[in-house]
Structure formats: structure tokens, C-alpha cells
PyMOL Python script that loads the backbone (N, CA, C, O; Angstrom):
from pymol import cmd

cmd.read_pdbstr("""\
ATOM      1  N   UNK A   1      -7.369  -4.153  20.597  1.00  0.00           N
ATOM      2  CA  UNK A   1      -6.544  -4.127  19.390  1.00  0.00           C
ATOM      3  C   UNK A   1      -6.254  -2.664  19.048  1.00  0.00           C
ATOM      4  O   UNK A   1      -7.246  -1.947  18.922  1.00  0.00           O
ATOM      5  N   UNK A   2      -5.070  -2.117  18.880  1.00  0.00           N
ATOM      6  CA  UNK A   2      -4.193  -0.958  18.557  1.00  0.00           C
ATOM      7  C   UNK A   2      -4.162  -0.938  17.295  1.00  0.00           C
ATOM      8  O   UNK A   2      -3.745  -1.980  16.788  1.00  0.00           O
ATOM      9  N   UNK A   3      -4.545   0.124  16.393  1.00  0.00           N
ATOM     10  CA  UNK A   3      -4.052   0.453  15.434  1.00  0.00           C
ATOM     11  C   UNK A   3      -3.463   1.720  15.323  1.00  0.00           C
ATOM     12  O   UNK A   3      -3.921   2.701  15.909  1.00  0.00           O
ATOM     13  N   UNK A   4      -2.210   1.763  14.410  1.00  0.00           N
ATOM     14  CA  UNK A   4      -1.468   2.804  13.961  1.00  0.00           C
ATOM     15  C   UNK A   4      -2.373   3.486  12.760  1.00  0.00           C
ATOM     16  O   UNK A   4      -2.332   2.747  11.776  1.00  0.00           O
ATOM     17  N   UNK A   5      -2.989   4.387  12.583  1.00  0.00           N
ATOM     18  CA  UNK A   5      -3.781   4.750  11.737  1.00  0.00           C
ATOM     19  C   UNK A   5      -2.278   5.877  10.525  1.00  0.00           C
ATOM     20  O   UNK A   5      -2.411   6.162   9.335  1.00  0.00           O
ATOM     21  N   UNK A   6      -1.345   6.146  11.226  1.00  0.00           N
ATOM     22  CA  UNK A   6      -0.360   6.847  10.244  1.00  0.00           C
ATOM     23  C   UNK A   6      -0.151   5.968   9.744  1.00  0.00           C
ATOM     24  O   UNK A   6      -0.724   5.932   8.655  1.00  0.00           O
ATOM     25  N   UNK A   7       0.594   4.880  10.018  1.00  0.00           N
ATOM     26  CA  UNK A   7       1.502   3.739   9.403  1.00  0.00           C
ATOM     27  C   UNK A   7       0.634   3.611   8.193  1.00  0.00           C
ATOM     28  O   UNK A   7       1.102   3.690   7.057  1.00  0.00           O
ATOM     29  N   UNK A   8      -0.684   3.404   8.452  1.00  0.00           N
ATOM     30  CA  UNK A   8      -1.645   2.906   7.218  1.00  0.00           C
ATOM     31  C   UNK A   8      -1.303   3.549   6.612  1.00  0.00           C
ATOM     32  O   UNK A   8      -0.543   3.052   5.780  1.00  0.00           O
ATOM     33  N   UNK A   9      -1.511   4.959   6.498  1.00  0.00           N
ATOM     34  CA  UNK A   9      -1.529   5.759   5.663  1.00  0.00           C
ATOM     35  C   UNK A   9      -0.162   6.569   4.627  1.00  0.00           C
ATOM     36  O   UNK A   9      -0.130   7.155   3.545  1.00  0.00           O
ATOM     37  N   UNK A  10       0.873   6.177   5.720  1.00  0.00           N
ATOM     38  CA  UNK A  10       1.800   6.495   5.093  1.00  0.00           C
ATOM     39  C   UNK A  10       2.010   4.700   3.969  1.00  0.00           C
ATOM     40  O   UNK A  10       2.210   4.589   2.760  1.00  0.00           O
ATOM     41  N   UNK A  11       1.901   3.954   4.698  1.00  0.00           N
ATOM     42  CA  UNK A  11       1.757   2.695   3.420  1.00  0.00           C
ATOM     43  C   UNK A  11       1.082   3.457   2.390  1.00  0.00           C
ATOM     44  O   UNK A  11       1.795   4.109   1.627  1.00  0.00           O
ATOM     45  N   UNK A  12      -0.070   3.482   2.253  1.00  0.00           N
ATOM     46  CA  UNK A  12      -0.972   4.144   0.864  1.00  0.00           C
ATOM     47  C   UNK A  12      -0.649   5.212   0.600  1.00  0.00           C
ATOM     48  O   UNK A  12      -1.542   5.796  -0.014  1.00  0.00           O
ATOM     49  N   UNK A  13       0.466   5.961   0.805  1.00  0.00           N
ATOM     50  CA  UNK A  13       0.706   7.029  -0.293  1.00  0.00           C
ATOM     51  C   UNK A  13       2.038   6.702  -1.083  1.00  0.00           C
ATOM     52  O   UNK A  13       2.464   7.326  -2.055  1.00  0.00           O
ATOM     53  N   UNK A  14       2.828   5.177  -0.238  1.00  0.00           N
ATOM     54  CA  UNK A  14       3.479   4.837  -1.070  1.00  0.00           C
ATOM     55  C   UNK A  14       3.198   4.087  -2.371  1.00  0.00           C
ATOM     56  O   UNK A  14       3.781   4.230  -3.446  1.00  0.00           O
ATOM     57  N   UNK A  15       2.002   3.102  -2.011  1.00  0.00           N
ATOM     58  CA  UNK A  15       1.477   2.460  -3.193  1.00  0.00           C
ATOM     59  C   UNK A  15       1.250   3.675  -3.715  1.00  0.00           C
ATOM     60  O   UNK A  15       2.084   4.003  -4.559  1.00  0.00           O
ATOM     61  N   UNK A  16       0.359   4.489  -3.485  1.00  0.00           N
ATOM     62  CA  UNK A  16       0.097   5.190  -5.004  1.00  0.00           C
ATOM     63  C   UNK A  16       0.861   5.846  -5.391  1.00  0.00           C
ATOM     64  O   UNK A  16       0.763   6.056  -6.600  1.00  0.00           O
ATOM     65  N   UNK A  17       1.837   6.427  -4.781  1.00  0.00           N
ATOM     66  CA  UNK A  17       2.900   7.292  -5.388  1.00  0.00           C
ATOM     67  C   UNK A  17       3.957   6.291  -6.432  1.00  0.00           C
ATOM     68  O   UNK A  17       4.886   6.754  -7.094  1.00  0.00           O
ATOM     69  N   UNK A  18       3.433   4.393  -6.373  1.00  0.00           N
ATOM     70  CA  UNK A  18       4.761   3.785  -6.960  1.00  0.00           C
ATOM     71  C   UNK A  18       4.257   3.620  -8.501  1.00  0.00           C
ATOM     72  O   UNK A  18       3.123   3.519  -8.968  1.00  0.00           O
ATOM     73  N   UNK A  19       6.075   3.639  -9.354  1.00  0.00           N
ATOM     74  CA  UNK A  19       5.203   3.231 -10.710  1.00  0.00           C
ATOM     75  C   UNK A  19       4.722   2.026 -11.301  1.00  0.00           C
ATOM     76  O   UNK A  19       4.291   1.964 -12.452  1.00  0.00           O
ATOM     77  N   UNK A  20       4.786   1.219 -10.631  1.00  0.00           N
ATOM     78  CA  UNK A  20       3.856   0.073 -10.680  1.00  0.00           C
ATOM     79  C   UNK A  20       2.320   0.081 -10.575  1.00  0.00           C
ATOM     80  O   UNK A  20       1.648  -0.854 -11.010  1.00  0.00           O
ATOM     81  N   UNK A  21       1.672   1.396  -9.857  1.00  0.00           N
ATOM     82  CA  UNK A  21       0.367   1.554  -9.535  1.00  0.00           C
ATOM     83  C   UNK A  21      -0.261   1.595 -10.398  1.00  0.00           C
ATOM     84  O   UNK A  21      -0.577   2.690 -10.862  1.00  0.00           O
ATOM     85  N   UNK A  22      -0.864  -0.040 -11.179  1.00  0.00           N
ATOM     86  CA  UNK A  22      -2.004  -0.446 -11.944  1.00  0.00           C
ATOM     87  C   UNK A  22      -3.776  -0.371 -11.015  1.00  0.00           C
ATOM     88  O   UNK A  22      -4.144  -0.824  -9.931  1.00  0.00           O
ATOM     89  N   UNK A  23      -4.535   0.482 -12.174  1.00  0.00           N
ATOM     90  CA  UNK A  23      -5.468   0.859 -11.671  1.00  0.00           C
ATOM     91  C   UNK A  23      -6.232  -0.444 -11.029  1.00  0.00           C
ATOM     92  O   UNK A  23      -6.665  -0.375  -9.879  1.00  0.00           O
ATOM     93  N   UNK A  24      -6.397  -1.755 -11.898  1.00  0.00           N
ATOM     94  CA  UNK A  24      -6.575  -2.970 -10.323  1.00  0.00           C
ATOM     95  C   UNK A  24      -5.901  -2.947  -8.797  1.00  0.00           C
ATOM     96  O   UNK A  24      -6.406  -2.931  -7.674  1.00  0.00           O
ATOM     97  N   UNK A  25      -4.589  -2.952  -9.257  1.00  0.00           N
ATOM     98  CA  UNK A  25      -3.555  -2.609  -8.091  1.00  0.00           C
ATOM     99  C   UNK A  25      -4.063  -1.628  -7.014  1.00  0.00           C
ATOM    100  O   UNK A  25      -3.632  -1.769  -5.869  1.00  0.00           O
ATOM    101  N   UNK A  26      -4.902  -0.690  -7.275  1.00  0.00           N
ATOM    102  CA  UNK A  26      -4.818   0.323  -6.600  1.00  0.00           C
ATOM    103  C   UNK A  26      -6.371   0.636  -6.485  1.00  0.00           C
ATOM    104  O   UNK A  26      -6.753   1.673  -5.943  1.00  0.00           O
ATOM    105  N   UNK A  27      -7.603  -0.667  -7.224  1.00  0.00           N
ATOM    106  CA  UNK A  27      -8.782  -0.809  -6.882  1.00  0.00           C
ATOM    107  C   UNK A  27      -8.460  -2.047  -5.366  1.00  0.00           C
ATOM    108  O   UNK A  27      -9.075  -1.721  -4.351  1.00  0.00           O
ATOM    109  N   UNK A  28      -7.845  -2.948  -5.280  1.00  0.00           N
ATOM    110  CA  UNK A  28      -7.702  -4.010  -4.254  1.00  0.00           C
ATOM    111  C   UNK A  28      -6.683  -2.958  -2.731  1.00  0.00           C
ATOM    112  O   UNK A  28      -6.769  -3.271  -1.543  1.00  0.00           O
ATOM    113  N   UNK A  29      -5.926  -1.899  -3.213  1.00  0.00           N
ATOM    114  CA  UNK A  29      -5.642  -1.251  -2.207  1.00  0.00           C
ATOM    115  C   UNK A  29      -6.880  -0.435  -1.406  1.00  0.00           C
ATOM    116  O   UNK A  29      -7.051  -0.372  -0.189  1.00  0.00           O
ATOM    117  N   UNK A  30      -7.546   0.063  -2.290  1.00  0.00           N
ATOM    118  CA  UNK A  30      -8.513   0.844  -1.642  1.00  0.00           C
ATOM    119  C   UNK A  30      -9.802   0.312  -1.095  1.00  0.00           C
ATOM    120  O   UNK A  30     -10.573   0.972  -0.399  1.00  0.00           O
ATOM    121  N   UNK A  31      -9.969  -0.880  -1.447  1.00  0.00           N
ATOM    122  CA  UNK A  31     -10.833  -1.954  -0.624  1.00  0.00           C
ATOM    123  C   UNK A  31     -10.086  -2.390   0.167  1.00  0.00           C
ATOM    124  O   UNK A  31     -10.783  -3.004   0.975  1.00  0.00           O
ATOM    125  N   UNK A  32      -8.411  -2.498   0.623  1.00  0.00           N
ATOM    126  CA  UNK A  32      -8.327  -2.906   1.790  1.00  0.00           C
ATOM    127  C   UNK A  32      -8.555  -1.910   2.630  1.00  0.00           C
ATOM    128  O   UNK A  32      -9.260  -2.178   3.604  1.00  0.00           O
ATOM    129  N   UNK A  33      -8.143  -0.816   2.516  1.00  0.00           N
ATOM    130  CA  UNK A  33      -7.937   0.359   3.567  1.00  0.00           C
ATOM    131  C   UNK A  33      -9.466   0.518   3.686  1.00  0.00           C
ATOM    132  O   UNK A  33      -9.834   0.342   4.847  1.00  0.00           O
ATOM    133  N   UNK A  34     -10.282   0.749   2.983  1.00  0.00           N
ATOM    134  CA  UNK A  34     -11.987   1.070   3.771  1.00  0.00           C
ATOM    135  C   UNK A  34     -11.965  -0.730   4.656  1.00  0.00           C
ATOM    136  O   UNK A  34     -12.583  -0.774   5.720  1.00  0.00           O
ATOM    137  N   UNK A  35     -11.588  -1.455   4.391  1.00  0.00           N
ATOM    138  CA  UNK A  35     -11.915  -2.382   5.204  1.00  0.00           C
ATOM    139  C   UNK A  35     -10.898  -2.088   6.600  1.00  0.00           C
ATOM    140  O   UNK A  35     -11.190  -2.457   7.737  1.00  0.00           O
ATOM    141  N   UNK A  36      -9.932  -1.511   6.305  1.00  0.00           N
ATOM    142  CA  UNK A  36      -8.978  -1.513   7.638  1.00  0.00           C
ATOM    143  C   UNK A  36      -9.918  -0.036   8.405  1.00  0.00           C
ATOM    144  O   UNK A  36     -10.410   0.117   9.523  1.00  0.00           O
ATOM    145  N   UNK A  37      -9.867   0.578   7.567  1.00  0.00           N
ATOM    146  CA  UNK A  37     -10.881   1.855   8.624  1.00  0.00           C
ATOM    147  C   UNK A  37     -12.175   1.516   8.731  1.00  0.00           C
ATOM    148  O   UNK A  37     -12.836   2.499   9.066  1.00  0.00           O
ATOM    149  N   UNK A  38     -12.866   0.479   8.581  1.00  0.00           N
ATOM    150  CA  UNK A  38     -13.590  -0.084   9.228  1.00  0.00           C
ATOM    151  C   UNK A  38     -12.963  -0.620  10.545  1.00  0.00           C
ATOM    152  O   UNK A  38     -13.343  -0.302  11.672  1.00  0.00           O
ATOM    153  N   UNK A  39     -12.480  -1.027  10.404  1.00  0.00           N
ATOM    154  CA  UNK A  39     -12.033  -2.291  12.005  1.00  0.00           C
ATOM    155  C   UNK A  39     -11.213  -1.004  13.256  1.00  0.00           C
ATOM    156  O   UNK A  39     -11.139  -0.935  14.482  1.00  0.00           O
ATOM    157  N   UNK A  40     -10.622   0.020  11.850  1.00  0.00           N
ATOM    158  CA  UNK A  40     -10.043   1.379  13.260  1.00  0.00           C
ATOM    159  C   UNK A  40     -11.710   1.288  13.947  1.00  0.00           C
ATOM    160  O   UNK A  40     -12.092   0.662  14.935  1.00  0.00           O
ATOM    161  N   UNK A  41     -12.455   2.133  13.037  1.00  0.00           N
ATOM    162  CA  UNK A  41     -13.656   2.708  13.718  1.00  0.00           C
ATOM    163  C   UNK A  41     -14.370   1.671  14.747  1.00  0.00           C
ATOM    164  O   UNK A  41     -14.566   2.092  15.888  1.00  0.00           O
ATOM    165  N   UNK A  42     -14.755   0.400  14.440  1.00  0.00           N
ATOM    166  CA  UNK A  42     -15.365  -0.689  15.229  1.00  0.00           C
ATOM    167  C   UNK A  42     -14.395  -0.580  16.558  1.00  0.00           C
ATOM    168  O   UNK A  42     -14.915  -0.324  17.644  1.00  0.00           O
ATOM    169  N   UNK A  43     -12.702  -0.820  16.424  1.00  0.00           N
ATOM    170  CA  UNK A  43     -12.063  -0.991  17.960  1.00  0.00           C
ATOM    171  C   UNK A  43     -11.857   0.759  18.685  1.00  0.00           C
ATOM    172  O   UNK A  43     -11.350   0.851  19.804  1.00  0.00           O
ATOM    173  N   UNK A  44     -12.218   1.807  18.066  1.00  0.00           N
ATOM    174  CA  UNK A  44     -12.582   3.055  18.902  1.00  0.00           C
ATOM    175  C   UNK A  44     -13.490   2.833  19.299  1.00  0.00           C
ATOM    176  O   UNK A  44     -13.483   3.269  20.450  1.00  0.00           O
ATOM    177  N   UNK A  45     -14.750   2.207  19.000  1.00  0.00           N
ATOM    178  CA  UNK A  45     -16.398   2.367  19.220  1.00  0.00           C
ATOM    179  C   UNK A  45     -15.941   1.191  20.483  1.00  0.00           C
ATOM    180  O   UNK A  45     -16.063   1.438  21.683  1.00  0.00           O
ATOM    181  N   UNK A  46     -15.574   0.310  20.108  1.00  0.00           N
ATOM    182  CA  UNK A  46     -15.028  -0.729  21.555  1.00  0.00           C
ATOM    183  C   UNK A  46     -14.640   0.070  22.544  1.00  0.00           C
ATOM    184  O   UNK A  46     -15.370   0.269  23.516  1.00  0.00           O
ATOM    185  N   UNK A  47     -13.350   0.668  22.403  1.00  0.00           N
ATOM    186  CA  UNK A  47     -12.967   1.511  23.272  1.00  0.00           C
ATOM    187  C   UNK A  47     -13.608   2.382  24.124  1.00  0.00           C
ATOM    188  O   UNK A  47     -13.641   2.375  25.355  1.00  0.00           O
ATOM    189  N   UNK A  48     -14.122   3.146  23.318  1.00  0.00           N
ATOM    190  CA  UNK A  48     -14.947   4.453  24.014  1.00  0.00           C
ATOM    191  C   UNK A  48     -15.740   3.869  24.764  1.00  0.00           C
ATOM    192  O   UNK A  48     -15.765   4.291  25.920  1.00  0.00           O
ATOM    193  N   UNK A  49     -16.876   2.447  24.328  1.00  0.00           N
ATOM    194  CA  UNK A  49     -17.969   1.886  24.976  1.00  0.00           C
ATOM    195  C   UNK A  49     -17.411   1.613  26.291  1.00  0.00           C
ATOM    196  O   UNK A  49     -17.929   1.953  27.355  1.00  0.00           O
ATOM    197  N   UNK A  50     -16.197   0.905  26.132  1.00  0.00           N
ATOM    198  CA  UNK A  50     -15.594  -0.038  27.611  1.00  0.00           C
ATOM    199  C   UNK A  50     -14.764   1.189  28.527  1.00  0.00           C
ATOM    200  O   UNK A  50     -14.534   1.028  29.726  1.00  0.00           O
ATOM    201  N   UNK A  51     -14.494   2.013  28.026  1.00  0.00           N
ATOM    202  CA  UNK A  51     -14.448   3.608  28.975  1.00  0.00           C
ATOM    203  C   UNK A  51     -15.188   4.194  29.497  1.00  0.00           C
ATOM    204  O   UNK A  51     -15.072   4.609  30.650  1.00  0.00           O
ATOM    205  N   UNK A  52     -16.646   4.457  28.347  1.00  0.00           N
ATOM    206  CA  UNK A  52     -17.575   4.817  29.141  1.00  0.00           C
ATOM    207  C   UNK A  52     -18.435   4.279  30.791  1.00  0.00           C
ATOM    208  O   UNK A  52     -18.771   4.750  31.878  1.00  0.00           O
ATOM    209  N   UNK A  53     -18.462   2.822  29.905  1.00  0.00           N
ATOM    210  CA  UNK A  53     -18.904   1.596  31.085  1.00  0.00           C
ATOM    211  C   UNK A  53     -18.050   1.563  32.561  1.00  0.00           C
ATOM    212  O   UNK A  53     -18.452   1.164  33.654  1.00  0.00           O
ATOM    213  N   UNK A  54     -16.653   2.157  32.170  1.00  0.00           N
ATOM    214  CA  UNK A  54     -15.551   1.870  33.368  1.00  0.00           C
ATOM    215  C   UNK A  54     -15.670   3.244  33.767  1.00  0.00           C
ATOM    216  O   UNK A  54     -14.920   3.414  34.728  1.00  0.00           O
ATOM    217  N   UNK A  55     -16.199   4.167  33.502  1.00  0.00           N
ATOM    218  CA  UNK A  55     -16.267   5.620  33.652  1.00  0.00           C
ATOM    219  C   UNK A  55     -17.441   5.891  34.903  1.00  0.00           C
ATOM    220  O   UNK A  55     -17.480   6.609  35.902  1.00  0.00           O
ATOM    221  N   UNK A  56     -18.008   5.281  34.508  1.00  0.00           N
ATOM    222  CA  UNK A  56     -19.951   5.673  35.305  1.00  0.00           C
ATOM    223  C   UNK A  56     -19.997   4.465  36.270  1.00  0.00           C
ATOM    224  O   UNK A  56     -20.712   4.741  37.233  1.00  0.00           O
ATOM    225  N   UNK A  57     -19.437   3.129  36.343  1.00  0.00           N
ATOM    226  CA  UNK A  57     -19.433   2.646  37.505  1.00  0.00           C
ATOM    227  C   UNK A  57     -18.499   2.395  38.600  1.00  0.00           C
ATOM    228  O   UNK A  57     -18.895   1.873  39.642  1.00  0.00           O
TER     229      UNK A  57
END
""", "prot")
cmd.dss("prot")
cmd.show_as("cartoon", "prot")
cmd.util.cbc("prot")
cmd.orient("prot")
């Protein structure tokens, strides 16, 4: 699984830059994104593991 880690980020500077950005609004944004940079970090740690493994044998 590929993630665009800009795309994310350029998303979240639009939410917060919009004037709609209610501080709930923008407590449920920031629990998604630690949950999405969770799942970056878990499919690098995949990655690297199944490189390393394909690396050394």
C-alpha cells in the first residue's frame, strides 16, 4: 500500500486554513491524520522489512 504523504498534507493545510475550521472540526481532523501517519509508518516498516528480507537472501 502507497501512500502520498504530500497529498495528506497539503489536504490539512486546507482544512485549517478554511473558514469553516470549528475547533471539533479540526479535533476529528487531527485524529485522522495521526491515524493516517500511523498506517504511513506501519507500510514503510513493511517495506523496509520485505527489502531487507529480499536484500540478504
Amino acid at each position: 500500500m502507497l501512500l502520498n504523504p504530500e497529498e495528506l498534507f497539503l489536504q490539512l493545510s486546507f482544512f485549517m486554513n478554511s473558514s469553516q475550521a470549528s475547533p471539533k472540526r479540526l479535533e476529528v481532523i487531527s485524529e485522522a491524520y495521526q491515524s493516517t501517519t500511523k498506517l504511513i509508518v506501519r507500510s514503510f516498516s513493511t517495506e523496509l522489512a520485505e527489502f531487507s528480507t529480499g536484500f540478504w537472501t
